[in-house]
C-alpha positions in Angstrom: -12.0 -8.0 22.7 -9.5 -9.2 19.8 -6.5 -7.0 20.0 -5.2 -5.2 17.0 -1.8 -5.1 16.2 -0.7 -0.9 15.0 2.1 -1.5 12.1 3.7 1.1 9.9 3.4 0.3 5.8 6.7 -0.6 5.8 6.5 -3.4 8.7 3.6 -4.3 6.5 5.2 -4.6 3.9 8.0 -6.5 5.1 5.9 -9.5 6.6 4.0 -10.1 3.7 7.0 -10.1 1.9 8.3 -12.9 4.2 4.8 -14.5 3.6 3.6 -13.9 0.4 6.5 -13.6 -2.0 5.3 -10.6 -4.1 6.8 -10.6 -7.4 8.6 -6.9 -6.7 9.8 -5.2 -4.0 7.6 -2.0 -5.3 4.8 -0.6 -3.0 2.8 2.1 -2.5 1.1 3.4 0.9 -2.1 5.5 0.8 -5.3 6.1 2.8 -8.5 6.5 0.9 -10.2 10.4 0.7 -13.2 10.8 2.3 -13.4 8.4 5.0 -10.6 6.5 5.3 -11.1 4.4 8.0 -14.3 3.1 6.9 -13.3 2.4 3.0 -10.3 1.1 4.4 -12.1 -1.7 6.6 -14.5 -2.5 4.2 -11.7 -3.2 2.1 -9.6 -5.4 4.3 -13.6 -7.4 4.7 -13.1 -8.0 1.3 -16.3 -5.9 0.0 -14.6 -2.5 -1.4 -12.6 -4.1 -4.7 -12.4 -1.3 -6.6 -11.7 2.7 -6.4 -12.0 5.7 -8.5 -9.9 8.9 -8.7 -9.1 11.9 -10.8 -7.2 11.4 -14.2 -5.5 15.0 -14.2 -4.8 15.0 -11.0 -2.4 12.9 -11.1 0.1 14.8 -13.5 -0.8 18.1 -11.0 0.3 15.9 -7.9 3.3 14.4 -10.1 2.2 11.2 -9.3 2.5 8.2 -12.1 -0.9 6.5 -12.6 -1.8 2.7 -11.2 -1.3 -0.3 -13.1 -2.1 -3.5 -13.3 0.2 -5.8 -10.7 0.8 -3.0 -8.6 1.1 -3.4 -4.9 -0.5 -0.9 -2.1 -0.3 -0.9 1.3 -3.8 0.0 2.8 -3.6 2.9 5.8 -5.8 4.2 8.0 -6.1 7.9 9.1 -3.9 7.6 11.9 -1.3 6.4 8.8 -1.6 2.4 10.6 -1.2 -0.1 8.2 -4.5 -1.9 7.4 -3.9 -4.4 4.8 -2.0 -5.2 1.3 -4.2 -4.7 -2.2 -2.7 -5.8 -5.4 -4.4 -3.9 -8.8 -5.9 -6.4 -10.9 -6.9 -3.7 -13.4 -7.2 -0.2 -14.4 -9.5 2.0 -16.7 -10.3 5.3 -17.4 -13.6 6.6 -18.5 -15.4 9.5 -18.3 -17.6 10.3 -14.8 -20.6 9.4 -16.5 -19.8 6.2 -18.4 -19.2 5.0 -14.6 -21.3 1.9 -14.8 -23.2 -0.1 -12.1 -21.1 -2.9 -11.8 -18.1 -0.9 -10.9 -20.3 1.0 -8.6 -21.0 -2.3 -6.6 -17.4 -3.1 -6.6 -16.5 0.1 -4.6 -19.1 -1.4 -1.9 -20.3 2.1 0.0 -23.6 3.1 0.5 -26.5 0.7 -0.7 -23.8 -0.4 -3.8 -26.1 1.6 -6.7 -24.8 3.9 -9.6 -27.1 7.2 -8.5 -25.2 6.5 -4.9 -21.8 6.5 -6.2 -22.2 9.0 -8.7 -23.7 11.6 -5.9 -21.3 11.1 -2.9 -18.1 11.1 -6.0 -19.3 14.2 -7.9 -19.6 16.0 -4.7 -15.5 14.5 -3.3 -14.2 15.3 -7.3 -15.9 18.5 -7.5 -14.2 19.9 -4.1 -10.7 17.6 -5.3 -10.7 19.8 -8.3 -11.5 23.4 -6.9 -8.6 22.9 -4.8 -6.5 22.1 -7.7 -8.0 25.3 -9.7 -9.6 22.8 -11.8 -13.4 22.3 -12.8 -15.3 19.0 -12.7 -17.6 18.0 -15.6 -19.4 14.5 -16.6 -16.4 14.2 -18.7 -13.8 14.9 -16.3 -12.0 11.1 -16.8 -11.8 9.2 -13.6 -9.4 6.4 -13.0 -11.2 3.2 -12.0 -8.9 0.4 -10.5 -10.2 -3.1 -9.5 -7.7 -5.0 -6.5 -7.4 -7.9 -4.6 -6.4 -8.2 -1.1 -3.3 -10.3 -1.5 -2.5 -9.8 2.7 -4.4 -9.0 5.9 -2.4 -10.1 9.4 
């Protein structure tokens, strides 16, 4: 049995700055909603390269929105660092101009559109009630594409 090594974000952080040189010393540390260990092993496998969130919610958590070149540190639920993403993109579309190929890129389920769309209709739809808000097909949905950039 291979033993797994339990680091906080910032240890994280800190060795693959030793390692990989990032271009700024700014990071971000978040689990995934839903199931967070599982998205966040398929990302550190390298088969979950993109997410999606909710647009307004980010001004009603006071949060700024991704970028491009932005560094995350990838935790579990048990708040264990995971891995290091790096965005290599950001867009923001209404829920149903979602398309396929960023559907794939998310890599749950069996990868299709009508999968996506059903399990993220359901996690926006409760997101938003318990922000007082309603969800829509319009309701615009952040859509970031990353890179894993560091796994110990």
């Amino acid at each position: 049995m291979r033993k797994v090594s339990i680091m906080t974000a910032k240890e994280m952080w800190l060795l693959f700055s030793r390692k990989g040189r990032p271009s700024t010393e700014e990071y971000d540390a978040w689990a995934f909603g839903g199931e967070p260990d599982a998205l966040a092993r398929l990302v550190a496998e390298g088969r979950k390269t993109a997410t999606a969130s909710i647009y307004e919610l980010y001004e009603y958590d006071n949060e700024d929105l991704p970028e491009a070149g932005d560094y995350s540190v990838i935790l579990d639920s048990s708040d264990n660092a995971v891995c290091v993403i790096r965005n290599t993109g950001v867009r923001i579309v209404p829920f149903k101009d979602v398309d396929e190929s960023h559907a794939r890129r998310e890599g749950e389920g069996n990868l299709s559109l009508d999968y996506w769309r059903e399990v993220h209709r359901g996690l926006f739809t409760t997101w938003l009630e318990e922000a007082g808000r309603k969800f829509t097909e319009e309701t615009p949905v952040v859509l970031e594409t990353f890179e894993v950039v560091f796994r110990p």
